[in-house]
VODOKE-565204 format. One record per residue (C-alpha): residue in three letters; x, y, z; residue number from 1. Coordinates in steps of 0.001 Angstrom, whole numbers. Last residue first. Layout:
<rs>
<aa ALA; u X; v Y; w Z; i NUM> .
...
</rs>
This chain:
<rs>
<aa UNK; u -31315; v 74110; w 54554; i 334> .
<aa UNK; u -34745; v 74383; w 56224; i 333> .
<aa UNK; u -37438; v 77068; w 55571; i 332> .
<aa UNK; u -40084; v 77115; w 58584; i 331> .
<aa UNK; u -43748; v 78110; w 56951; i 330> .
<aa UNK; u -44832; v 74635; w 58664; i 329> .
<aa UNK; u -42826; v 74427; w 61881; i 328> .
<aa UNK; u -45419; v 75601; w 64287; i 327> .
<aa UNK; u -44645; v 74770; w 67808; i 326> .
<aa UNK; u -46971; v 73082; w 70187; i 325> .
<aa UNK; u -45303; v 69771; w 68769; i 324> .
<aa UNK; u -42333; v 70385; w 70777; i 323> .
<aa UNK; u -40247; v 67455; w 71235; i 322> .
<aa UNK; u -41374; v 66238; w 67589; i 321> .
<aa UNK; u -39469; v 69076; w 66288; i 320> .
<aa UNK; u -36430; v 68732; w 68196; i 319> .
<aa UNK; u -35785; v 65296; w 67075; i 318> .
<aa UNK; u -36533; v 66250; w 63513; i 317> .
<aa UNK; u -34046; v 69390; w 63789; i 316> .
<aa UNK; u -30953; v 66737; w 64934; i 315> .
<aa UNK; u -31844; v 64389; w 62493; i 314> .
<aa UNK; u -32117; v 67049; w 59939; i 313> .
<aa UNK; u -28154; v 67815; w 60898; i 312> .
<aa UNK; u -27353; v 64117; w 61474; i 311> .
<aa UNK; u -28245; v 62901; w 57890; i 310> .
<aa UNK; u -26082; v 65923; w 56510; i 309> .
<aa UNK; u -23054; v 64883; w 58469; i 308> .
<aa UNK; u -23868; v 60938; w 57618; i 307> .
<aa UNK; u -24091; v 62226; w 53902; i 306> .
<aa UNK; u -26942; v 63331; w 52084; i 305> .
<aa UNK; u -28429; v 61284; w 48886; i 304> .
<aa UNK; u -27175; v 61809; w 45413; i 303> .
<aa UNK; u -26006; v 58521; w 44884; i 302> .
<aa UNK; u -22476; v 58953; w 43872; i 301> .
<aa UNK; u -22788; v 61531; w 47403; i 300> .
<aa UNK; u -24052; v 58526; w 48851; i 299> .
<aa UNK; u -21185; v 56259; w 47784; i 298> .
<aa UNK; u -18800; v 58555; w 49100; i 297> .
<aa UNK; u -20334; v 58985; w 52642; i 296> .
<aa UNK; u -20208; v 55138; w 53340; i 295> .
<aa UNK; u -16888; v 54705; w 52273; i 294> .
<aa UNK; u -15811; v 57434; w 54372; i 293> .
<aa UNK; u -17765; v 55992; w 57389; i 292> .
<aa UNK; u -16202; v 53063; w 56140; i 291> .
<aa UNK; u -13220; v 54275; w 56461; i 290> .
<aa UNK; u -14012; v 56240; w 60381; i 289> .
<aa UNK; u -15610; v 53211; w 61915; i 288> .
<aa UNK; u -12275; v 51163; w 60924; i 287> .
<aa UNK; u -9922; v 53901; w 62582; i 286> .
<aa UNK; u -12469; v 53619; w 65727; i 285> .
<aa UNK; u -12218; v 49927; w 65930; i 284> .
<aa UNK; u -8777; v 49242; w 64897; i 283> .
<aa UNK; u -7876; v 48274; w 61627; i 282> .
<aa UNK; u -7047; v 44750; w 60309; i 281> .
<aa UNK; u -10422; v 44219; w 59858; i 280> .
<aa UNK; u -10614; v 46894; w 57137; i 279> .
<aa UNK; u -7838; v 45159; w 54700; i 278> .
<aa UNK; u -10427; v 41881; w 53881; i 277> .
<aa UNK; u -12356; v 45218; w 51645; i 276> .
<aa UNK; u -9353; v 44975; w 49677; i 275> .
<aa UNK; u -9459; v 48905; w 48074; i 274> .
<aa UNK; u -10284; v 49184; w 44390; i 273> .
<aa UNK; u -9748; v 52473; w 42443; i 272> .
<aa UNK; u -11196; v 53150; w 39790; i 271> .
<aa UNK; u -12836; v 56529; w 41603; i 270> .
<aa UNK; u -9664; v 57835; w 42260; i 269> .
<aa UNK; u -8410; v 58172; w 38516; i 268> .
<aa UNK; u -4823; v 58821; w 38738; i 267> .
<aa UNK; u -3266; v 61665; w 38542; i 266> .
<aa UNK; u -635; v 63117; w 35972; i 265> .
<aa UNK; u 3128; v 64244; w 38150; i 264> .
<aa UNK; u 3844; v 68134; w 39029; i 263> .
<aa UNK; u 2068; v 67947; w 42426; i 262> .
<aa UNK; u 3930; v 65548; w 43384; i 261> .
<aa UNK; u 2697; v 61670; w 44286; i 260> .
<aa UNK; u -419; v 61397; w 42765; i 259> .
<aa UNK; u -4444; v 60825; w 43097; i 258> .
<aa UNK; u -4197; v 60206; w 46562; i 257> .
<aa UNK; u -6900; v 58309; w 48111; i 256> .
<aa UNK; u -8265; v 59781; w 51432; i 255> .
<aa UNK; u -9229; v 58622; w 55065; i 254> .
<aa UNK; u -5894; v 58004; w 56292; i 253> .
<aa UNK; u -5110; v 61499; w 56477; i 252> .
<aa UNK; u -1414; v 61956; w 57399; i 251> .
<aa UNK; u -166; v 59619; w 55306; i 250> .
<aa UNK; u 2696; v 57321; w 56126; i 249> .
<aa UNK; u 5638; v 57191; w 53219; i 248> .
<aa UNK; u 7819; v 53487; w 52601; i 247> .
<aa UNK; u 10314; v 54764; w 49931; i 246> .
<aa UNK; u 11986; v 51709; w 48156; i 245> .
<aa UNK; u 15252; v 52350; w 46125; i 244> .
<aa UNK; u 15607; v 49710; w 43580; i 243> .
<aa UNK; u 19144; v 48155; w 42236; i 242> .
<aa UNK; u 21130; v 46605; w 44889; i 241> .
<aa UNK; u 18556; v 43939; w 45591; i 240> .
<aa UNK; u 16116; v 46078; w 47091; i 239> .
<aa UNK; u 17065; v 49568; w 48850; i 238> .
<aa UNK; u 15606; v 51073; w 52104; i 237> .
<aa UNK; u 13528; v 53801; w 52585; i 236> .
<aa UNK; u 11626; v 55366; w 55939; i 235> .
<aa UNK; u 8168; v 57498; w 56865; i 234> .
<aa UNK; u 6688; v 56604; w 60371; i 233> .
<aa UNK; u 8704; v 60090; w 61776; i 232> .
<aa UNK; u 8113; v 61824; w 58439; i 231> .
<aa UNK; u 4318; v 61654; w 58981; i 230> .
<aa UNK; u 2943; v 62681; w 55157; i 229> .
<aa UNK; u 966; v 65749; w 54357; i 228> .
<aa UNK; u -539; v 66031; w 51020; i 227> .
<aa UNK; u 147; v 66492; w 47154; i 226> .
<aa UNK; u 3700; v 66331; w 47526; i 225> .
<aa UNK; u 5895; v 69616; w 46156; i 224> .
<aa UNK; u 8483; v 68770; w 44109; i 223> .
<aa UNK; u 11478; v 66483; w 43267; i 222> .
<aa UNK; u 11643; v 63202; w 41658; i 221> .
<aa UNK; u 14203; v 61459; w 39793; i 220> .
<aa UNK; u 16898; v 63919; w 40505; i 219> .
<aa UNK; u 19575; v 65009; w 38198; i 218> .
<aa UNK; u 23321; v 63314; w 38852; i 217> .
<aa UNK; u 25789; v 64027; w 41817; i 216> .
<aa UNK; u 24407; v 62130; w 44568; i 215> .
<aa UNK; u 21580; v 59888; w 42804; i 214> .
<aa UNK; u 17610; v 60457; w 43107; i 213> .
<aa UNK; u 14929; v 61100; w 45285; i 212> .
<aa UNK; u 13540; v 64506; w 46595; i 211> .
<aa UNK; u 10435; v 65073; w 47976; i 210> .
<aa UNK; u 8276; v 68177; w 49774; i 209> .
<aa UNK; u 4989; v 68441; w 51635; i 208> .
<aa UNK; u 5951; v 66792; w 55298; i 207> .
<aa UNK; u 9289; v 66967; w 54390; i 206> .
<aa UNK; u 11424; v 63614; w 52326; i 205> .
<aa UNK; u 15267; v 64405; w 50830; i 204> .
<aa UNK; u 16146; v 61101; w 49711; i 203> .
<aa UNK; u 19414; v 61345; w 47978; i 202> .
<aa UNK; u 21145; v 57530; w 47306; i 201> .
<aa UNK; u 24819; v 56457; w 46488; i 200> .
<aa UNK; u 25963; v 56723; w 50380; i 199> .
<aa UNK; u 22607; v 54258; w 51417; i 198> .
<aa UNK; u 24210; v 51730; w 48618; i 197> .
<aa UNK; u 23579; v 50811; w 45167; i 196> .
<aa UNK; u 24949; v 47652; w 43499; i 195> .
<aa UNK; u 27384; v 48303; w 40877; i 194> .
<aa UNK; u 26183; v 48966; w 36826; i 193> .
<aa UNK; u 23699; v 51661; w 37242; i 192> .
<aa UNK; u 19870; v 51875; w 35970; i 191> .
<aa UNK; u 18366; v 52633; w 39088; i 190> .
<aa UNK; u 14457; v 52147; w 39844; i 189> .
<aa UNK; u 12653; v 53896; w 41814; i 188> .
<aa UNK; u 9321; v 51690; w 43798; i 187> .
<aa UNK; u 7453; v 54065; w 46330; i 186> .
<aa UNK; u 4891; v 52680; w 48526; i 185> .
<aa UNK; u 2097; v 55038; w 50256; i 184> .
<aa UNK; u 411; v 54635; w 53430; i 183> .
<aa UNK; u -2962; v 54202; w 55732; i 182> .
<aa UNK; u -5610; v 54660; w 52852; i 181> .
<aa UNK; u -3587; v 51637; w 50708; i 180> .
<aa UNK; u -1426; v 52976; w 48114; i 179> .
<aa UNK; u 1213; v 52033; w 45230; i 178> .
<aa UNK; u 3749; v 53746; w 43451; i 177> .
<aa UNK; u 6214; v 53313; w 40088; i 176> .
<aa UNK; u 9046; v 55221; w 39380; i 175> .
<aa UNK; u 10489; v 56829; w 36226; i 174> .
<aa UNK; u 7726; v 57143; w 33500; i 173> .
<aa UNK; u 5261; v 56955; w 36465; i 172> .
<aa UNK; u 2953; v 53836; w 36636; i 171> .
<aa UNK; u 254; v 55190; w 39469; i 170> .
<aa UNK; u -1392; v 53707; w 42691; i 169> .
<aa UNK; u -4287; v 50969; w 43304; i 168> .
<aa UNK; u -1631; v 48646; w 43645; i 167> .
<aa UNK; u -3160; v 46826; w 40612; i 166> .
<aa UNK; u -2523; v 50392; w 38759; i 165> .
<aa UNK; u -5093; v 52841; w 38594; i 164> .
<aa UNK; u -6250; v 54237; w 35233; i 163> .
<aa UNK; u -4039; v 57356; w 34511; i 162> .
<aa UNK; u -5895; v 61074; w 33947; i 161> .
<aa UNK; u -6872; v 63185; w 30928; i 160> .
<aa UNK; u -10614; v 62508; w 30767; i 159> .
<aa UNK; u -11633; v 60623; w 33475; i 158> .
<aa UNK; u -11604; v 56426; w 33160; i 157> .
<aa UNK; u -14032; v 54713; w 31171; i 156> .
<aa UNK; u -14563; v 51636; w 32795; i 155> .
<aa UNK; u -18740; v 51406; w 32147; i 154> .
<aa UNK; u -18402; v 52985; w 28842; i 153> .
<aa UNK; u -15526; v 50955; w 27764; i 152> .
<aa UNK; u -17266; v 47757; w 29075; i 151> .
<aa UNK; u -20501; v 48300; w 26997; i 150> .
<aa UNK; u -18000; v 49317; w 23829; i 149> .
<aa UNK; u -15984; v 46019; w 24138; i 148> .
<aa UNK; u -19262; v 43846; w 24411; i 147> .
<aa UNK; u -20374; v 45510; w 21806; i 146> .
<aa UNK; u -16991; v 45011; w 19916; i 145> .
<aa UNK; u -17064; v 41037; w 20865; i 144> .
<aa UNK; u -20847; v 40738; w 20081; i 143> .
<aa UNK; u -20362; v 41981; w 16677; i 142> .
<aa UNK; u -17214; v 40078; w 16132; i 141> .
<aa UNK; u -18858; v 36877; w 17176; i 140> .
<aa UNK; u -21993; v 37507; w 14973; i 139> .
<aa UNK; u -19893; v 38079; w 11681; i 138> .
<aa UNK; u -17731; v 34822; w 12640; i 137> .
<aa UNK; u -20710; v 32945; w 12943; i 136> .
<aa UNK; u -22046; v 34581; w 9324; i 135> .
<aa UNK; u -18838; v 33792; w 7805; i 134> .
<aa UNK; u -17898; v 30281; w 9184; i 133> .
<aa UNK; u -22084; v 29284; w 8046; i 132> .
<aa UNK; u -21904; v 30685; w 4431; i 131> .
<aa UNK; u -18152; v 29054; w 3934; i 130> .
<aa UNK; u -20066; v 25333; w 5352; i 129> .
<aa UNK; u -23195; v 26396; w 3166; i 128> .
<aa UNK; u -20871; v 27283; w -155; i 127> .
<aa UNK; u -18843; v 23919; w 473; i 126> .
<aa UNK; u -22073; v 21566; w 920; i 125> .
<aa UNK; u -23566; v 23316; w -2396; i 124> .
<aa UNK; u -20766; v 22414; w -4252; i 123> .
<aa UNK; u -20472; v 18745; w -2711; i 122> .
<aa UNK; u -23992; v 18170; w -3625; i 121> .
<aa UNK; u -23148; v 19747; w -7310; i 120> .
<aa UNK; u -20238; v 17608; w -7432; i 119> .
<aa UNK; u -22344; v 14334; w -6077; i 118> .
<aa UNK; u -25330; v 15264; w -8811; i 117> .
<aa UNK; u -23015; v 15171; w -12159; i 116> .
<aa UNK; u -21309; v 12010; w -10823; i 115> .
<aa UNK; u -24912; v 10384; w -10292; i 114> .
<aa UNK; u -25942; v 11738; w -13550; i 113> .
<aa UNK; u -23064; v 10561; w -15741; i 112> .
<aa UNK; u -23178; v 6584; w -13905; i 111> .
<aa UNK; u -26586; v 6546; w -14862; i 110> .
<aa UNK; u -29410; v 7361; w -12342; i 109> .
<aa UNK; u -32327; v 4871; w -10466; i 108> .
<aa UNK; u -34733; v 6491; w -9043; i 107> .
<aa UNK; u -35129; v 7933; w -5486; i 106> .
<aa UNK; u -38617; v 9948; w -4604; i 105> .
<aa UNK; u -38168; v 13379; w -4882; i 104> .
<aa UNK; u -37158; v 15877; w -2200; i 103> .
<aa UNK; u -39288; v 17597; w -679; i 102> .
<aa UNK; u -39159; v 15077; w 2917; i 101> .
<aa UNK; u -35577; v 16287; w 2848; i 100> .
<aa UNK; u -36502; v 19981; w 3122; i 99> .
<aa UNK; u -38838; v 19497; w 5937; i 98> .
<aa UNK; u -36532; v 17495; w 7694; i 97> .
<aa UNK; u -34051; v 20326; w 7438; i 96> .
<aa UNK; u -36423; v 23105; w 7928; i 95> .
<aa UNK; u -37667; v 21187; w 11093; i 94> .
<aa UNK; u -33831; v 20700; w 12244; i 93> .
<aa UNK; u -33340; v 24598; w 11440; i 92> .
<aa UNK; u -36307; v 25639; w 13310; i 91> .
<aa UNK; u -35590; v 22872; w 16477; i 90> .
<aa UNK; u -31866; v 24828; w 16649; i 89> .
<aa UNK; u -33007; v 28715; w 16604; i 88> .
<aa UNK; u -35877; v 27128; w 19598; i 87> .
<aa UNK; u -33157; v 26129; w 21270; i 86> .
<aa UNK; u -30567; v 29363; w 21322; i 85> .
<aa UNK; u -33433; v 31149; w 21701; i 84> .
<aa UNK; u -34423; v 29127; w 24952; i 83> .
<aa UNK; u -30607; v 29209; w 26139; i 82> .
<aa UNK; u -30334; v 33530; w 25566; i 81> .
<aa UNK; u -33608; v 34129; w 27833; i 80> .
<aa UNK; u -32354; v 31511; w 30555; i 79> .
<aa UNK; u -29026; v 33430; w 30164; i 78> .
<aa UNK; u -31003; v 36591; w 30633; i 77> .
<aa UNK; u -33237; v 35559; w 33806; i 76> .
<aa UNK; u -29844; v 34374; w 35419; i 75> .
<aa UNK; u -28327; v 37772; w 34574; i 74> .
<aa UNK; u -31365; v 39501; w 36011; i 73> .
<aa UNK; u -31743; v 37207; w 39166; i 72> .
<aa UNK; u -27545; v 37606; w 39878; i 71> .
<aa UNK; u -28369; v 41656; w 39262; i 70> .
<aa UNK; u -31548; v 40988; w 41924; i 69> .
<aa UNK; u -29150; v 38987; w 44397; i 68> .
<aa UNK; u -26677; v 41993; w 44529; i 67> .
<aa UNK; u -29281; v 44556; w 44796; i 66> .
<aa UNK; u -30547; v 42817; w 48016; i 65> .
<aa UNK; u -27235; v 41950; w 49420; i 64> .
<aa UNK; u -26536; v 45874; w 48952; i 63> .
<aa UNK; u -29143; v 46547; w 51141; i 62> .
<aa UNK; u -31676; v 48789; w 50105; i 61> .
<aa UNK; u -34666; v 46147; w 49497; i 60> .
<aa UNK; u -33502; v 44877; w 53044; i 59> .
<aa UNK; u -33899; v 48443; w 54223; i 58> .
<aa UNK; u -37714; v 48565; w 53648; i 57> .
<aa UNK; u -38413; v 45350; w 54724; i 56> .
<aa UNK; u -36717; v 45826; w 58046; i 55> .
<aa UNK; u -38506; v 48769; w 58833; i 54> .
<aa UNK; u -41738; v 47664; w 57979; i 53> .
<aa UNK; u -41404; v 44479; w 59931; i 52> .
<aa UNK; u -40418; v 46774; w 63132; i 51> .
<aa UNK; u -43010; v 49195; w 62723; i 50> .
<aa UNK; u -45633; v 46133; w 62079; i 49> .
<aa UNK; u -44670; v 44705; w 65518; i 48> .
<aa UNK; u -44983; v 48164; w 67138; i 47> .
<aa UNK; u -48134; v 49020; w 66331; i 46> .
<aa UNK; u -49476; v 45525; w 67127; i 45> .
<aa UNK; u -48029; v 45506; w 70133; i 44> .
<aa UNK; u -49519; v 48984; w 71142; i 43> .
<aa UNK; u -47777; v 49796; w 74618; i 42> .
<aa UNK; u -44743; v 48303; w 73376; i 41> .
<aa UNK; u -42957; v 51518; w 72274; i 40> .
<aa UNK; u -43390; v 53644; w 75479; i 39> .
<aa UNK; u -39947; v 53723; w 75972; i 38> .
<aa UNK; u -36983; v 53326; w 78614; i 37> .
<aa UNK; u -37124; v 49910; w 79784; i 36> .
<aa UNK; u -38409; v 47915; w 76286; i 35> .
<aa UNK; u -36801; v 50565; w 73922; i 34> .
<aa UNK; u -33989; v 49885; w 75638; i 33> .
<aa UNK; u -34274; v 46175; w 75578; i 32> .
<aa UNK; u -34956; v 46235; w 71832; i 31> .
<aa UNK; u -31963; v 47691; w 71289; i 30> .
<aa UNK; u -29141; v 46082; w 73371; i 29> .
<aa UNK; u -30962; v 42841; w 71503; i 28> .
<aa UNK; u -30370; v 44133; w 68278; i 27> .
<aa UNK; u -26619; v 44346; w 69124; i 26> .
<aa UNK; u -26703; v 40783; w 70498; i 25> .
<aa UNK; u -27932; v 39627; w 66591; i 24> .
<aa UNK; u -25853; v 42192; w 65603; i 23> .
<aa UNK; u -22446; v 40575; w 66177; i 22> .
<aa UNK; u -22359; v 38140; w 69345; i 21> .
<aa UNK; u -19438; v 39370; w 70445; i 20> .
<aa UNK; u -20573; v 42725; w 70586; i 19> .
<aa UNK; u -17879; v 45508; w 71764; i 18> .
<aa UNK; u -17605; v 45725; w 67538; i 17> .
<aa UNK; u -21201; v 46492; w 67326; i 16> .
<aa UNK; u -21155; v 49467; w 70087; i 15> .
<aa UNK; u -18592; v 51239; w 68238; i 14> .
<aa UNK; u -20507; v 50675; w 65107; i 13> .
<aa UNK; u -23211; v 51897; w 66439; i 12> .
<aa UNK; u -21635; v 54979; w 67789; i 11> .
<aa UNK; u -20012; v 55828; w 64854; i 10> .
<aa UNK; u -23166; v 55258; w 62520; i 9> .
<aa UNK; u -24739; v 57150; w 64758; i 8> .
<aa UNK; u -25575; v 60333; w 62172; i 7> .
<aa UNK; u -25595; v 57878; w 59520; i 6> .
<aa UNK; u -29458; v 57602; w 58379; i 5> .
<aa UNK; u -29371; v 60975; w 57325; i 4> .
<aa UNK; u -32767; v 61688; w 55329; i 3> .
<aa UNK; u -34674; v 61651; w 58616; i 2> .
<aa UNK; u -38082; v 59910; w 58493; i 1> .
</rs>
């Protein structure tokens, strides 16, 4: 089996978006082909069990597969954390009832003893209640500061850069930006008393080179950017007197900036969080492309090949099993 499983994934997912019926008609496409142009029914049985082996396989892969077995895991755990909770309960009713049935039988008491025994009742009432708030408060902390250092080590963000902001962009000390893969939104603020206008405002934009700021005072931002940006879909406009907004369009759409110039502290790329809902809005080939992007990151994460990678060996394996008179077995691939 190849070790590139995304060498069509273009051509696939072409063909799946020209399908109105979604896979179900792209599976069909599939199975006729291999119907009229294959030998791959001659053994029904053979070819029955490829097929269920095959989808097996790549269900446990799926990511609906590992979502359902983290829901199983956290629903096995709860069920895990409920029964101790329970049985913690039934031990301190038994000890309880266990403890009462101790106790002597009741006699009569003067008036001096029965005083003498409420206060020490009461005493020992007080020092349980102050026993239990301690120990439950205890336990709470210590769950709330693991719980703190799990998350920290699963959020940690790289060593000297920003965590993403909820625009998946950067809070600057003097301007604040947000991304999606297609474009870039600047936000600059003005601190000035009258209500800015298009003659008040520098915005000097090049493909790899921006200026903003005010006509006669130091610039907000100026430097080199840290890619390519389409001046001709690039414009800025001002909101309610104050803010200057710079509207940028990125040259690769396929990449997450880390920061505006080159000067300025990145982000974090790999915190960030695109809205997946954003990728039907794109056309089918620019759509193919992200999550052909997508796709490639997570395997790298993964350490398995990319789609380029994938095709490569495809490539060789298809030419290896058209000639199977050649030796391939001292062959050294890379």
């Amino acid at each position: 089996m190849s070790n590139n499983p995304e060498r069509f994934d273009a051509l696939l997912l072409g063909m799946a978006t020209q399908c109105e019926e979604g896979v179900p008609e792209l599976m069909d496409y599939f199975f006729n082909f291999l119907a009229r142009k294959t030998d791959f029914y001659s053994r029904p049985d053979i070819a029955e069990k490829t097929v269920l082996e095959k989808f097996r396989h790549y269900r446990e892969k799926s990511e609906y597969a590992k979502e359902e077995k983290r829901k199983a895991e956290e629903e096995k755990a709860k069920k895990a954390e409920e029964k101790a909770r329970k049985a913690a309960e039934e031990k301190m009713k038994r000890e309880a009832r266990l403890a009462g049935e101790s106790k002597p039988r009741i006699r009569e008491i003067t008036d001096e003893e029965a005083e003498k025994l409420q206060k020490e009742i009461d005493n020992k009432k007080k020092e349980e209640e102050n026993n239990a708030n301690t120990n439950h408060v205890s336990n709470a902390d210590k769950e709330d500061v693991e719980a703190n250092v799990i998350d920290e080590n699963e959020d940690k963000v790289e060593e000297g850069k920003l965590r993403p902001n909820s625009g998946n962009g950067g809070n600057m000390p003097h301007y604040k930006w947000t991304q999606t893969l297609a474009e870039l939104e600047l936000r600059v603020p003005f601190n000035v008393s009258y209500p800015l206008k298009a003659k008040h405002i520098i915005c000097d934009m090049k493909k790899k080179y921006l200026k903003i700021g005010l006509k006669g005072e130091t610039p907000v931002i100026e430097g080199n950017l840290t890619k390519e940006i389409k001046l001709e879909e690039s414009t800025w406009t001002i909101d309610d007197g104050k803010v200057l907004v710079v509207s940028i369009d990125k040259v690769n759409k396929m990449e997450w900036w880390s920061r505006i110039i080159d000067t300025d502290q990145e982000i974090d790329t790999k915190k960030v969080q695109p809205e997946n809902s954003k990728l039907s809005d794109l056309d089918g080939e620019t759509r193919a492309m992200v999550e052909k992007m997508m796709y490639d990151q997570r395997q790298k994460e993964l350490g398995l090949p990319t789609s380029e990678e994938q095709k490569k060996k495809d490539i060789l394996n298809k030419f290896m099993s058209s000639h199977p008179e050649m030796d391939f077995s001292k062959c050294k691939f890379s």
